[in-house]
ZARO-591925 format. One record per atom (N, C-alpha, C, O): y, x, z; atom name; residue in one letter; chain; residue number from 1. Coordinates in steps of 0.05 Angstrom, whole numbers, plus 5000, padded with zeros to 4 digits. Layout:
<fiza Y="Y" X="X" Z="Z" name="CA" resn="A" chain="A" resi="NUM"/>
...
END
This chain:
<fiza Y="5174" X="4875" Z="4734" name="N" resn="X" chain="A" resi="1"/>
<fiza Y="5163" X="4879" Z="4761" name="CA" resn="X" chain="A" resi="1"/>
<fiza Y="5156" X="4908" Z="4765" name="C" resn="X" chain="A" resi="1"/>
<fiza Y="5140" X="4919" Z="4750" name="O" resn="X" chain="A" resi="1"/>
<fiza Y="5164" X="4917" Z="4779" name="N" resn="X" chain="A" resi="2"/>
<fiza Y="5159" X="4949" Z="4787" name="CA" resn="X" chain="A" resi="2"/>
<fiza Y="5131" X="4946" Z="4797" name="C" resn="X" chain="A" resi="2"/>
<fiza Y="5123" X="4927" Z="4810" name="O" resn="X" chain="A" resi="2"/>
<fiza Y="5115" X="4969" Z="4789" name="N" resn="X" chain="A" resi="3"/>
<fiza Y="5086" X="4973" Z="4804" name="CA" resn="X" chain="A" resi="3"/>
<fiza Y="5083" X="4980" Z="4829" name="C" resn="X" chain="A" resi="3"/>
<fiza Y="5098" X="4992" Z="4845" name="O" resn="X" chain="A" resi="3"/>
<fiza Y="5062" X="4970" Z="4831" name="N" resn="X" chain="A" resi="4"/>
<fiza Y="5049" X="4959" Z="4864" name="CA" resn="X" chain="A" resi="4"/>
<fiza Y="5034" X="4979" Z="4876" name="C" resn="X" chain="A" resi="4"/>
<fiza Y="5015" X="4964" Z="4879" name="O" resn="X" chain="A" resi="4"/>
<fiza Y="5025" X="5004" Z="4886" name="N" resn="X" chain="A" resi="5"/>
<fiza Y="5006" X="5011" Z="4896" name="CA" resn="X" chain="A" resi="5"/>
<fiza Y="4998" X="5007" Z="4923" name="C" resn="X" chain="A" resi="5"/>
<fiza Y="5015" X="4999" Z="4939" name="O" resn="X" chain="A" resi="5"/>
<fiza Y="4970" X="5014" Z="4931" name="N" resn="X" chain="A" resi="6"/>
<fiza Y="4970" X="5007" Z="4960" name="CA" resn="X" chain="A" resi="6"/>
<fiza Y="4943" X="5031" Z="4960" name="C" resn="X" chain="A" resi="6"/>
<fiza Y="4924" X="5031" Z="4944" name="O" resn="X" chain="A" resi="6"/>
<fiza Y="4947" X="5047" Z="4976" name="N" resn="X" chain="A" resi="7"/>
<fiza Y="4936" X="5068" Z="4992" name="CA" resn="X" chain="A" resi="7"/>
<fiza Y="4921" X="5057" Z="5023" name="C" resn="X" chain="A" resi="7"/>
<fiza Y="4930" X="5057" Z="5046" name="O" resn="X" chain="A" resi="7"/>
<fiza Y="4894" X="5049" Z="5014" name="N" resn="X" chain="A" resi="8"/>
<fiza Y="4876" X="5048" Z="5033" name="CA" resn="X" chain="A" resi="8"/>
<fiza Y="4855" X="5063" Z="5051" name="C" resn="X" chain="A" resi="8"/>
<fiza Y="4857" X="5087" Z="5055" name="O" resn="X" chain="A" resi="8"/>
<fiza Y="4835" X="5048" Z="5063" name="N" resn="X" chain="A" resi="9"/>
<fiza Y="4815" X="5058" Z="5067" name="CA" resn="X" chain="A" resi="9"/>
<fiza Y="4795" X="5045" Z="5080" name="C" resn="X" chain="A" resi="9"/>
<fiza Y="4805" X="5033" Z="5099" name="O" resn="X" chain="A" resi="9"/>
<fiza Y="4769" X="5041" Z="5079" name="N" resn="X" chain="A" resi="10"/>
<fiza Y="4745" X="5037" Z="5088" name="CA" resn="X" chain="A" resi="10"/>
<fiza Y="4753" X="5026" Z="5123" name="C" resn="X" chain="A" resi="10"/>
<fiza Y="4760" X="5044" Z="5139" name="O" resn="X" chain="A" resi="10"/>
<fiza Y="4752" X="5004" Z="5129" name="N" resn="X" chain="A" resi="11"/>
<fiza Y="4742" X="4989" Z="5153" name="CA" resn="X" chain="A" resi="11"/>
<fiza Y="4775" X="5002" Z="5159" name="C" resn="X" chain="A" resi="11"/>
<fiza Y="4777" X="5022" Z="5173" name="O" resn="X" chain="A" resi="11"/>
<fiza Y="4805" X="4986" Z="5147" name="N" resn="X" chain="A" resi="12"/>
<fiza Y="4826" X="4985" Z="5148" name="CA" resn="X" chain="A" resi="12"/>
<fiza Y="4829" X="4957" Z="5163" name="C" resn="X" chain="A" resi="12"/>
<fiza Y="4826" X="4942" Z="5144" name="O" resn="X" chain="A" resi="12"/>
<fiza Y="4833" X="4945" Z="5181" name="N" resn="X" chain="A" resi="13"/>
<fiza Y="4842" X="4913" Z="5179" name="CA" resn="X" chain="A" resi="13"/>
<fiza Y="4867" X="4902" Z="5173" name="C" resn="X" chain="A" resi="13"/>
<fiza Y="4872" X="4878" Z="5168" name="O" resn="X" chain="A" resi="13"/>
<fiza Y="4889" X="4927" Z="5173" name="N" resn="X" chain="A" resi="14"/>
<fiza Y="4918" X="4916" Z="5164" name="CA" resn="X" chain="A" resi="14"/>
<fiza Y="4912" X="4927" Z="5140" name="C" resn="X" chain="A" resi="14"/>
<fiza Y="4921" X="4908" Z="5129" name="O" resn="X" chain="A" resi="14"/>
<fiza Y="4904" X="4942" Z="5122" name="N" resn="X" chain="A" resi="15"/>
<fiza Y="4893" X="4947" Z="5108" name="CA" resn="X" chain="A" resi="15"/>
<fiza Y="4893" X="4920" Z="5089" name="C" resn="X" chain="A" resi="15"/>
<fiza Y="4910" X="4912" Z="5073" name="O" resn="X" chain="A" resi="15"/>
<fiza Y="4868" X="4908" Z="5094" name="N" resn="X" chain="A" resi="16"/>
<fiza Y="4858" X="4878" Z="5089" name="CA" resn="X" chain="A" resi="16"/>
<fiza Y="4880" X="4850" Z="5095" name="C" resn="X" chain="A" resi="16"/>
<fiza Y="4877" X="4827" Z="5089" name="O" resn="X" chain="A" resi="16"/>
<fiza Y="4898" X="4862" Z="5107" name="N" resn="X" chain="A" resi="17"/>
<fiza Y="4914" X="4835" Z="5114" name="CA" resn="X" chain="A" resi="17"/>
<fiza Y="4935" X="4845" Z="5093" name="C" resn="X" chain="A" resi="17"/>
<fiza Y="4943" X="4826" Z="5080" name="O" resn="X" chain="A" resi="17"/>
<fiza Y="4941" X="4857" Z="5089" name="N" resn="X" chain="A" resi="18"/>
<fiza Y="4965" X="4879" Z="5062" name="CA" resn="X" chain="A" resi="18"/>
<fiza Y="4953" X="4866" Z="5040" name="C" resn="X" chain="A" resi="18"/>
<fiza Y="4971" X="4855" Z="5029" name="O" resn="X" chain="A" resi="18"/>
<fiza Y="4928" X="4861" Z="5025" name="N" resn="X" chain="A" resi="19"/>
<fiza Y="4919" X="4857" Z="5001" name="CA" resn="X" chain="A" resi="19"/>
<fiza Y="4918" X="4826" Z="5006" name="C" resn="X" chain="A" resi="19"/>
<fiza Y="4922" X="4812" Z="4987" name="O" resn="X" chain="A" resi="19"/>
<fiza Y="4913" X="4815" Z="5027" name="N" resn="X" chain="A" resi="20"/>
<fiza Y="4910" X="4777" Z="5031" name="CA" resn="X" chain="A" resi="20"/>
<fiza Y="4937" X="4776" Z="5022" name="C" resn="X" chain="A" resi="20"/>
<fiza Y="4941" X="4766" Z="5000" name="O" resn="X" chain="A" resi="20"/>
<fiza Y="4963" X="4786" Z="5038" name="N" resn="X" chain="A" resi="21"/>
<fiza Y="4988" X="4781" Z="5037" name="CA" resn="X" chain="A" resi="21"/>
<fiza Y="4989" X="4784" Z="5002" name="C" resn="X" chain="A" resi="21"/>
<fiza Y="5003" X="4768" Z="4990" name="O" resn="X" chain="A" resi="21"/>
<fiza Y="4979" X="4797" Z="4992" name="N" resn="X" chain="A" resi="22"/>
<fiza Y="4985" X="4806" Z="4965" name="CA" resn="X" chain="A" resi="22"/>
<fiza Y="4980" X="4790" Z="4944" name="C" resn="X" chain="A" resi="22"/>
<fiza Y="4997" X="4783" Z="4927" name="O" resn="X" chain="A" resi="22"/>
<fiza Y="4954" X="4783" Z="4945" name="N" resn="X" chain="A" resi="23"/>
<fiza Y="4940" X="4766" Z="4934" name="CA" resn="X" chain="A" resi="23"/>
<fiza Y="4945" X="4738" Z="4942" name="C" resn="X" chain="A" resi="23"/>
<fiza Y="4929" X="4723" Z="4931" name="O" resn="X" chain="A" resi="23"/>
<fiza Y="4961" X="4728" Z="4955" name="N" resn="X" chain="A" resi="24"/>
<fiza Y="4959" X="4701" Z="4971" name="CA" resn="X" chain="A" resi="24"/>
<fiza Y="4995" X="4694" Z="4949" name="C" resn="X" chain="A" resi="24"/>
<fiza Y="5000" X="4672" Z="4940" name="O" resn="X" chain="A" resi="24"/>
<fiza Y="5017" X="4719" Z="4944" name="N" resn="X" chain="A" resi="25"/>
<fiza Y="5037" X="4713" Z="4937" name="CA" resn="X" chain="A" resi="25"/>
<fiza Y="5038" X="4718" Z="4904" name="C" resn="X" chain="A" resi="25"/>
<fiza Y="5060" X="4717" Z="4893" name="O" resn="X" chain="A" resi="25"/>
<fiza Y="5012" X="4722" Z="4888" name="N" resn="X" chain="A" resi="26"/>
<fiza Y="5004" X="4727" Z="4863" name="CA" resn="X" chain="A" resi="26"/>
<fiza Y="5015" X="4755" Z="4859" name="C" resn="X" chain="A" resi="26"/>
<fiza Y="5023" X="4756" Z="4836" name="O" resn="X" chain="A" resi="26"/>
<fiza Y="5018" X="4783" Z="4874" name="N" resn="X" chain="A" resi="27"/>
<fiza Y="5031" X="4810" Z="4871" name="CA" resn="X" chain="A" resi="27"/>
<fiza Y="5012" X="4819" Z="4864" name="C" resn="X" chain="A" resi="27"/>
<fiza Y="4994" X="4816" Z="4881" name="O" resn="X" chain="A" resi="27"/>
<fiza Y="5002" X="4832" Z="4837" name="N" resn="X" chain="A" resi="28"/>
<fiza Y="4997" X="4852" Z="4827" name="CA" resn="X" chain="A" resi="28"/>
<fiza Y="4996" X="4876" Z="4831" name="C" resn="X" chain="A" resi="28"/>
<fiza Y="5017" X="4890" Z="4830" name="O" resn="X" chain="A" resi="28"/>
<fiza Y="4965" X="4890" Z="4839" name="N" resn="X" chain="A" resi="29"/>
<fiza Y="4973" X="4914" Z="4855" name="CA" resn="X" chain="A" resi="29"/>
<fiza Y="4947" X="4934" Z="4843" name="C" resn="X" chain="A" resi="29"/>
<fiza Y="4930" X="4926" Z="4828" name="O" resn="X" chain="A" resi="29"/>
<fiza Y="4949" X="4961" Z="4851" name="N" resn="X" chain="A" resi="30"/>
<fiza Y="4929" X="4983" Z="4845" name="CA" resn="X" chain="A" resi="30"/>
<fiza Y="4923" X="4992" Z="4870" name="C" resn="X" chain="A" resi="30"/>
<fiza Y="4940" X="5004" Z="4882" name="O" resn="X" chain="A" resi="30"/>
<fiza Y="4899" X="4988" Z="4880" name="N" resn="X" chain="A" resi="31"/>
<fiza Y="4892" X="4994" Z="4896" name="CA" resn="X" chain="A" resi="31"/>
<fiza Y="4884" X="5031" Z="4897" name="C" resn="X" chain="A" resi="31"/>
<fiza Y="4875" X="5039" Z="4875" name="O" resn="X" chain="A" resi="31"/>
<fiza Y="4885" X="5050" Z="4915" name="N" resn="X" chain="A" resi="32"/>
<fiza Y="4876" X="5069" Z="4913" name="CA" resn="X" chain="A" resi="32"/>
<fiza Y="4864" X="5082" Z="4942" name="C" resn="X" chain="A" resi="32"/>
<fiza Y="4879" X="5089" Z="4960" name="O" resn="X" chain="A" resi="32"/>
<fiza Y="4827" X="5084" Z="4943" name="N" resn="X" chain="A" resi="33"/>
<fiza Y="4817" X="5084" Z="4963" name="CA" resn="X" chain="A" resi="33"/>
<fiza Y="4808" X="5110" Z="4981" name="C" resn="X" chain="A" resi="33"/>
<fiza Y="4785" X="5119" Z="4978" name="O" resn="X" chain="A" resi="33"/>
<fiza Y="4829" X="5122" Z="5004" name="N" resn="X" chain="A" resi="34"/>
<fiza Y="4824" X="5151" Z="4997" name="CA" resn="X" chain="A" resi="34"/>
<fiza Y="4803" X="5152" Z="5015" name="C" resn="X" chain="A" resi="34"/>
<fiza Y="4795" X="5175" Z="5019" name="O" resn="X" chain="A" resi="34"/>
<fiza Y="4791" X="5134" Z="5028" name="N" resn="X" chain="A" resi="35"/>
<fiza Y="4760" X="5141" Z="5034" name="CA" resn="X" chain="A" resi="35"/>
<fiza Y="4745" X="5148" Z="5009" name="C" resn="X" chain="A" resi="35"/>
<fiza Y="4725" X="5162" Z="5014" name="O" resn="X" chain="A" resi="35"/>
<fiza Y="4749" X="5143" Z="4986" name="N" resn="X" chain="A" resi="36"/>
<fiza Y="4725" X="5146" Z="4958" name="CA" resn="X" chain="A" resi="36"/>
<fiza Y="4740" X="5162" Z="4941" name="C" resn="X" chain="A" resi="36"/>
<fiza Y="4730" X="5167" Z="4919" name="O" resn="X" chain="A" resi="36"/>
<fiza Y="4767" X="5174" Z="4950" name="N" resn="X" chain="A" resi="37"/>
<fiza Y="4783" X="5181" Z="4926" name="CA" resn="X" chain="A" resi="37"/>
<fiza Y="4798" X="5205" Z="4938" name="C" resn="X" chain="A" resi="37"/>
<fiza Y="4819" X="5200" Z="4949" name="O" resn="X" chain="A" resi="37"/>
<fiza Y="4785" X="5239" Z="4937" name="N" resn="X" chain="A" resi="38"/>
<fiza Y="4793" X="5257" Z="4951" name="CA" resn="X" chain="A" resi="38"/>
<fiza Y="4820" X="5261" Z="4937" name="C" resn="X" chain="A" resi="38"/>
<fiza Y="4837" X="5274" Z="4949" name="O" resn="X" chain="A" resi="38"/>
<fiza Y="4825" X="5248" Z="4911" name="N" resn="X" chain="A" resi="39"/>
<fiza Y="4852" X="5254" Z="4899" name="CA" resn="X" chain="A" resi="39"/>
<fiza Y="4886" X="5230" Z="4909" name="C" resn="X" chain="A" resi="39"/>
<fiza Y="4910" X="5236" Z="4911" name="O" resn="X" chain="A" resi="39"/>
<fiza Y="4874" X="5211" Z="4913" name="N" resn="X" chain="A" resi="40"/>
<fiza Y="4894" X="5193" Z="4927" name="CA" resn="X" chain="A" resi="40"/>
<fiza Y="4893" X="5204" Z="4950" name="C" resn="X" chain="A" resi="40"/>
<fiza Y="4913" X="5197" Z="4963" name="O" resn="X" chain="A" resi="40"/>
<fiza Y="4872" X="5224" Z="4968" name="N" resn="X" chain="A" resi="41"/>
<fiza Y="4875" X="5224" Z="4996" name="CA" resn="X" chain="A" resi="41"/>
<fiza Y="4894" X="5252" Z="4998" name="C" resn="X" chain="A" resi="41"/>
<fiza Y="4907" X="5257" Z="5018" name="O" resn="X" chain="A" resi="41"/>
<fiza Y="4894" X="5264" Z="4980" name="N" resn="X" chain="A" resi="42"/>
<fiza Y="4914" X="5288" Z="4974" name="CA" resn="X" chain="A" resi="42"/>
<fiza Y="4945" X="5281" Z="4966" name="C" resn="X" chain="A" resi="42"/>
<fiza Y="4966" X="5292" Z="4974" name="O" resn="X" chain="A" resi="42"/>
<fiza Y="4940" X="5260" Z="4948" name="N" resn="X" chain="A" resi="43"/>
<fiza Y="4978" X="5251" Z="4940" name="CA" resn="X" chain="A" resi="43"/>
<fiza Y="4979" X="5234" Z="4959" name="C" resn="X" chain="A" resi="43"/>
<fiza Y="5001" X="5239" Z="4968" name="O" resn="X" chain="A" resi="43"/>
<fiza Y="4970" X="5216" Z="4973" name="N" resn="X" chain="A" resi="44"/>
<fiza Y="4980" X="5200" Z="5000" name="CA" resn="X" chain="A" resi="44"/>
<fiza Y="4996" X="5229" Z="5027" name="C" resn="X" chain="A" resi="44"/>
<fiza Y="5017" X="5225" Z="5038" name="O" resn="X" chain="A" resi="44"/>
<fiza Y="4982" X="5251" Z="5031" name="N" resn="X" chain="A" resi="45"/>
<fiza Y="4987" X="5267" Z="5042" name="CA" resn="X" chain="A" resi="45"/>
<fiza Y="5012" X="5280" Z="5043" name="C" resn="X" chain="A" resi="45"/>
<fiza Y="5031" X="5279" Z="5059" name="O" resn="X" chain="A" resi="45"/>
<fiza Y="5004" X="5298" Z="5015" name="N" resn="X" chain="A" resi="46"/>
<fiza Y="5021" X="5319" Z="5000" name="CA" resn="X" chain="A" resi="46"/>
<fiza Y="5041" X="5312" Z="4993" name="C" resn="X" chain="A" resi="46"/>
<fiza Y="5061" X="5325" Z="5000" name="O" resn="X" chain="A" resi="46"/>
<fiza Y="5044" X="5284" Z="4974" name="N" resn="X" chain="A" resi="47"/>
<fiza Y="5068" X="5275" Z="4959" name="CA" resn="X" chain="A" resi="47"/>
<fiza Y="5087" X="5253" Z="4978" name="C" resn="X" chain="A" resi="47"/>
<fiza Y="5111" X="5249" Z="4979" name="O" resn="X" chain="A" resi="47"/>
<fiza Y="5063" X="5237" Z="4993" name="N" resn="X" chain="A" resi="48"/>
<fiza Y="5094" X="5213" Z="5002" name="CA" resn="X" chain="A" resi="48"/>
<fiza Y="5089" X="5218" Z="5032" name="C" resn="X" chain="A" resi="48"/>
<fiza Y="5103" X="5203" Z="5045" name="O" resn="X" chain="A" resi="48"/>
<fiza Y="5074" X="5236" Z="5050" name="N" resn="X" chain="A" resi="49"/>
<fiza Y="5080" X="5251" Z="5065" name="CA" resn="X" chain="A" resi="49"/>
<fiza Y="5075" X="5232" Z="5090" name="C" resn="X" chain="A" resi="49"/>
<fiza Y="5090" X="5230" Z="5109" name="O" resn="X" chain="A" resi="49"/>
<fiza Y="5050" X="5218" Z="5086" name="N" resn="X" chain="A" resi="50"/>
<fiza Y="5038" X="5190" Z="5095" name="CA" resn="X" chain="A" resi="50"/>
<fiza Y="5010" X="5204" Z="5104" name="C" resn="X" chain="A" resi="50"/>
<fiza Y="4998" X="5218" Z="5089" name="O" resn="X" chain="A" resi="50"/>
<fiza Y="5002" X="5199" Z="5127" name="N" resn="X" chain="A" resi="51"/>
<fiza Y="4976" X="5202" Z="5138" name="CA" resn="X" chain="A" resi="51"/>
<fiza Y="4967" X="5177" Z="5158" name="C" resn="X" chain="A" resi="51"/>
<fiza Y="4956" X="5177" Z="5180" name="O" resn="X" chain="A" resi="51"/>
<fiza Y="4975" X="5159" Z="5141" name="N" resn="X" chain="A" resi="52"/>
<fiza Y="4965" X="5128" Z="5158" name="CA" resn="X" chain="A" resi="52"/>
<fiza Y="4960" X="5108" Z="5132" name="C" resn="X" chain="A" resi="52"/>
<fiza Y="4977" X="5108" Z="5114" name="O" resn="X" chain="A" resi="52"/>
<fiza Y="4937" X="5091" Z="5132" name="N" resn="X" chain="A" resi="53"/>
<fiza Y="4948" X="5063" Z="5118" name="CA" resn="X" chain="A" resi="53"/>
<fiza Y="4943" X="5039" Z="5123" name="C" resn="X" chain="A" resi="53"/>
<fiza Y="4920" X="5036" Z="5131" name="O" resn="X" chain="A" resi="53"/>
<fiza Y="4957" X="5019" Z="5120" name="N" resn="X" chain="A" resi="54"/>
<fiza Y="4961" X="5021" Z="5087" name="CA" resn="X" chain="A" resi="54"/>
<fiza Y="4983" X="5033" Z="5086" name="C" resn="X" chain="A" resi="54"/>
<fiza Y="4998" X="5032" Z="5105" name="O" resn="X" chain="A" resi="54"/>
<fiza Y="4988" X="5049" Z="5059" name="N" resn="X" chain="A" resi="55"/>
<fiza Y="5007" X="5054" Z="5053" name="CA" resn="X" chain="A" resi="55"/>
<fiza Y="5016" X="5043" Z="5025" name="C" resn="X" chain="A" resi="55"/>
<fiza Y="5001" X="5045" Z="5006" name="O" resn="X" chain="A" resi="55"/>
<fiza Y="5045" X="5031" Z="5022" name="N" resn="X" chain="A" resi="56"/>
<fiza Y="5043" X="5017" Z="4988" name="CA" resn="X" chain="A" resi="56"/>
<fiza Y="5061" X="5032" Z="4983" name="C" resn="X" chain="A" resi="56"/>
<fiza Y="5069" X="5048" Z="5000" name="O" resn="X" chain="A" resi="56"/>
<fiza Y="5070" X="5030" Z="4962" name="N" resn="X" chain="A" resi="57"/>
<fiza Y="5094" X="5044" Z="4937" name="CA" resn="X" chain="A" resi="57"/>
<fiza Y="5098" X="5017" Z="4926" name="C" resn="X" chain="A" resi="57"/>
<fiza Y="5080" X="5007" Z="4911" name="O" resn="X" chain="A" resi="57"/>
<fiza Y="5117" X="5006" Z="4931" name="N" resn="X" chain="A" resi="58"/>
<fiza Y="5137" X="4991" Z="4902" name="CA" resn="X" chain="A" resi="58"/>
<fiza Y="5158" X="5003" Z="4889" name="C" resn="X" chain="A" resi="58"/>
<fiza Y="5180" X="5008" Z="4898" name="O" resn="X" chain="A" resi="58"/>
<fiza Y="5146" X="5009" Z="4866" name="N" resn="X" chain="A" resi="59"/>
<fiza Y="5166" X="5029" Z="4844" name="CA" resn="X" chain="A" resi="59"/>
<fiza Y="5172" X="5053" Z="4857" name="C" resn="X" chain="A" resi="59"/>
<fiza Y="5151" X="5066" Z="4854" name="O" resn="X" chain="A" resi="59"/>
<fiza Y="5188" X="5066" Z="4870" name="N" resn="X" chain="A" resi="60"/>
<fiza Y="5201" X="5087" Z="4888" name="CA" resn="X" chain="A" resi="60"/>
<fiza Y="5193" X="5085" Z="4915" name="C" resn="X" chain="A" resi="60"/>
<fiza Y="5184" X="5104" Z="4928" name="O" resn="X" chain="A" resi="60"/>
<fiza Y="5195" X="5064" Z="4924" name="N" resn="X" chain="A" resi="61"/>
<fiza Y="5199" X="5065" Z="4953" name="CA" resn="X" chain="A" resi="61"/>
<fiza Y="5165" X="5056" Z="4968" name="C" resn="X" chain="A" resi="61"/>
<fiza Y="5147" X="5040" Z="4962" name="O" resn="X" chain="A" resi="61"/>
<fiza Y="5168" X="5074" Z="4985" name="N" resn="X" chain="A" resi="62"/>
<fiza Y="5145" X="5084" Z="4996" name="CA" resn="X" chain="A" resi="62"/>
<fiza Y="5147" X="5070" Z="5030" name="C" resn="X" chain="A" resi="62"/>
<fiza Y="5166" X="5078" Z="5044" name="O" resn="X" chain="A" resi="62"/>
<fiza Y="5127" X="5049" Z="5042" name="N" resn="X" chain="A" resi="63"/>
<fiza Y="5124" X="5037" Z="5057" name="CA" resn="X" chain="A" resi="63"/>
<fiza Y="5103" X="5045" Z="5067" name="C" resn="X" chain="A" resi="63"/>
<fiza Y="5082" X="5042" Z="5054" name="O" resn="X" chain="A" resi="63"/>
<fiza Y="5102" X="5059" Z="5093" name="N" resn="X" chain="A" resi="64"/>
<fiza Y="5082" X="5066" Z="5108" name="CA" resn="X" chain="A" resi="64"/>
<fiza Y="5080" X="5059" Z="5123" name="C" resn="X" chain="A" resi="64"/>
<fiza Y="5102" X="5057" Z="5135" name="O" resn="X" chain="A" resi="64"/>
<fiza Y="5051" X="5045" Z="5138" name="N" resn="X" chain="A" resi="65"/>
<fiza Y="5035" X="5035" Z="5162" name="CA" resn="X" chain="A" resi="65"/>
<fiza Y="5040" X="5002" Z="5151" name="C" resn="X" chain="A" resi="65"/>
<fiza Y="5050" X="4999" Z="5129" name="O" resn="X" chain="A" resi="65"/>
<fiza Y="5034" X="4981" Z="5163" name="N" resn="X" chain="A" resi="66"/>
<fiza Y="5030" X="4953" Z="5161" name="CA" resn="X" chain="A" resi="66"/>
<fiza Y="5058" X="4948" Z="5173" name="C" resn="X" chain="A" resi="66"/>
<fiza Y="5062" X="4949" Z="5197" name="O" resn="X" chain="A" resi="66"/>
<fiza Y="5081" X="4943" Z="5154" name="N" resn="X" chain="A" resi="67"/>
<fiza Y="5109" X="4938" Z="5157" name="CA" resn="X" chain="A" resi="67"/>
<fiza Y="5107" X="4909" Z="5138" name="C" resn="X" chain="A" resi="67"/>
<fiza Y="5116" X="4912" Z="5116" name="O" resn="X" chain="A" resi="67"/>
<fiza Y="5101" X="4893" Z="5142" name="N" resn="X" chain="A" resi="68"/>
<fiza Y="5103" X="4858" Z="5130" name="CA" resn="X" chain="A" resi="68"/>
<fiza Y="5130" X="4862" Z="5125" name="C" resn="X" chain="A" resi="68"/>
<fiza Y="5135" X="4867" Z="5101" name="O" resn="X" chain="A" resi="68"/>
<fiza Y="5151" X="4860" Z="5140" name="N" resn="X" chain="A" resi="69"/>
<fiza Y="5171" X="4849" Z="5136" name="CA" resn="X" chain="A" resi="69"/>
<fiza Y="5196" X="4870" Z="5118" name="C" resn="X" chain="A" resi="69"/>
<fiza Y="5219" X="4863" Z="5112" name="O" resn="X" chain="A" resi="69"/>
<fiza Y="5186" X="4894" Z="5114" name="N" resn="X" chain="A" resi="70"/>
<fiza Y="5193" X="4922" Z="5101" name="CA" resn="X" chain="A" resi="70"/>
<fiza Y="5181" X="4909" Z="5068" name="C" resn="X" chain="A" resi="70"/>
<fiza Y="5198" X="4908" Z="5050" name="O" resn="X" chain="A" resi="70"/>
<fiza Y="5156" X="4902" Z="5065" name="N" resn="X" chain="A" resi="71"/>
<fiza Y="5130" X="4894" Z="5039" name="CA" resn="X" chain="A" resi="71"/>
<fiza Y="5156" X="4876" Z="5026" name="C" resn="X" chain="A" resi="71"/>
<fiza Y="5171" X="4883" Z="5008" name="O" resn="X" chain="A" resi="71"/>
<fiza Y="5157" X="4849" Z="5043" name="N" resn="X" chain="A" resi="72"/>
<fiza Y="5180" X="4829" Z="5040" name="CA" resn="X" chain="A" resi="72"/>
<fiza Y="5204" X="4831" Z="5017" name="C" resn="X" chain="A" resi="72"/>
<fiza Y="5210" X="4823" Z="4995" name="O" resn="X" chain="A" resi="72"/>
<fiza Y="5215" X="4846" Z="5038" name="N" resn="X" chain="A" resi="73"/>
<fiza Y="5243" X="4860" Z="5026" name="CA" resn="X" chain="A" resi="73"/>
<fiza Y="5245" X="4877" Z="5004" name="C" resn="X" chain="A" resi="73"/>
<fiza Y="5265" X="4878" Z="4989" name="O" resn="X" chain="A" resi="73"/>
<fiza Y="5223" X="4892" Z="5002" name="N" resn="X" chain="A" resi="74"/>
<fiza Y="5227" X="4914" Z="4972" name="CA" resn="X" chain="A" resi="74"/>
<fiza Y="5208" X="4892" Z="4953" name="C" resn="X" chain="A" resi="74"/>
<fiza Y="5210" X="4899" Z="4930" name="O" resn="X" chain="A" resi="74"/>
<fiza Y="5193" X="4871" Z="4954" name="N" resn="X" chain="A" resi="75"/>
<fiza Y="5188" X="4855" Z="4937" name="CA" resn="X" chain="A" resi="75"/>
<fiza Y="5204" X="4825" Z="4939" name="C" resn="X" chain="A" resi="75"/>
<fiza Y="5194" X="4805" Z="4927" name="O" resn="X" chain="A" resi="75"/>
<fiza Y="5221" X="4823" Z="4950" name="N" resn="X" chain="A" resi="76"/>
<fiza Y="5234" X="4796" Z="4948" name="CA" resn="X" chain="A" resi="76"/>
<fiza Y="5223" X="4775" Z="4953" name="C" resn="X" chain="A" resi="76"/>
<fiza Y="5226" X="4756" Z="4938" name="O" resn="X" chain="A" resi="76"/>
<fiza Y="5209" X="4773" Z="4971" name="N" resn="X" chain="A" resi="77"/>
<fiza Y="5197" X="4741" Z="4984" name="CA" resn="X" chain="A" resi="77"/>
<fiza Y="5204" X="4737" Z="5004" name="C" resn="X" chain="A" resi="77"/>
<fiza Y="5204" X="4755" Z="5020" name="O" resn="X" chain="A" resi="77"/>
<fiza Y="5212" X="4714" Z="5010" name="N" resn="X" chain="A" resi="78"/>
<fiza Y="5224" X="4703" Z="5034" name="CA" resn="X" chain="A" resi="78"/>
<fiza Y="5201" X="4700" Z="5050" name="C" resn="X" chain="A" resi="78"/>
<fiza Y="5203" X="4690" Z="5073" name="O" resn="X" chain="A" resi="78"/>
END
């Protein structure tokens, strides 16, 4: 299974519906909170060139803003 991240933040509500979705299909994930975390709020920026979230990473591919049906497809659930 390729790793999961998800790029949040403090009083997110797609945010919170991204980790239900997650947790509801048993996905395994690392959360990283760049309200508490000036260093995820720098590589969310700098590196995947994302200034919204949630933002996830499965393995390579980098899904920005609350795309459900984008999440779907790079993890294989119908």
């Amino acid at each position: 299974m390729k790793e999961i991240v998800i790029f949040t933040q403090n009083e997110c509500p797609p945010c919170k519906i991204v980790k239900m979705f997650l947790d509801d299909h048993n996905v395994d994930y690392r959360e990283r909170n760049i309200s508490t975390d000036s260093k995820a709020r720098k590589e969310l920026t700098e590196k995947y060139g994302a200034f919204s979230t949630p933002t996830v990473l499965v393995g390579e591919e980098v899904i920005i803003g609350f795309e459900l049906e984008k999440l779907k497809k790079a993890l294989k659930i119908e």
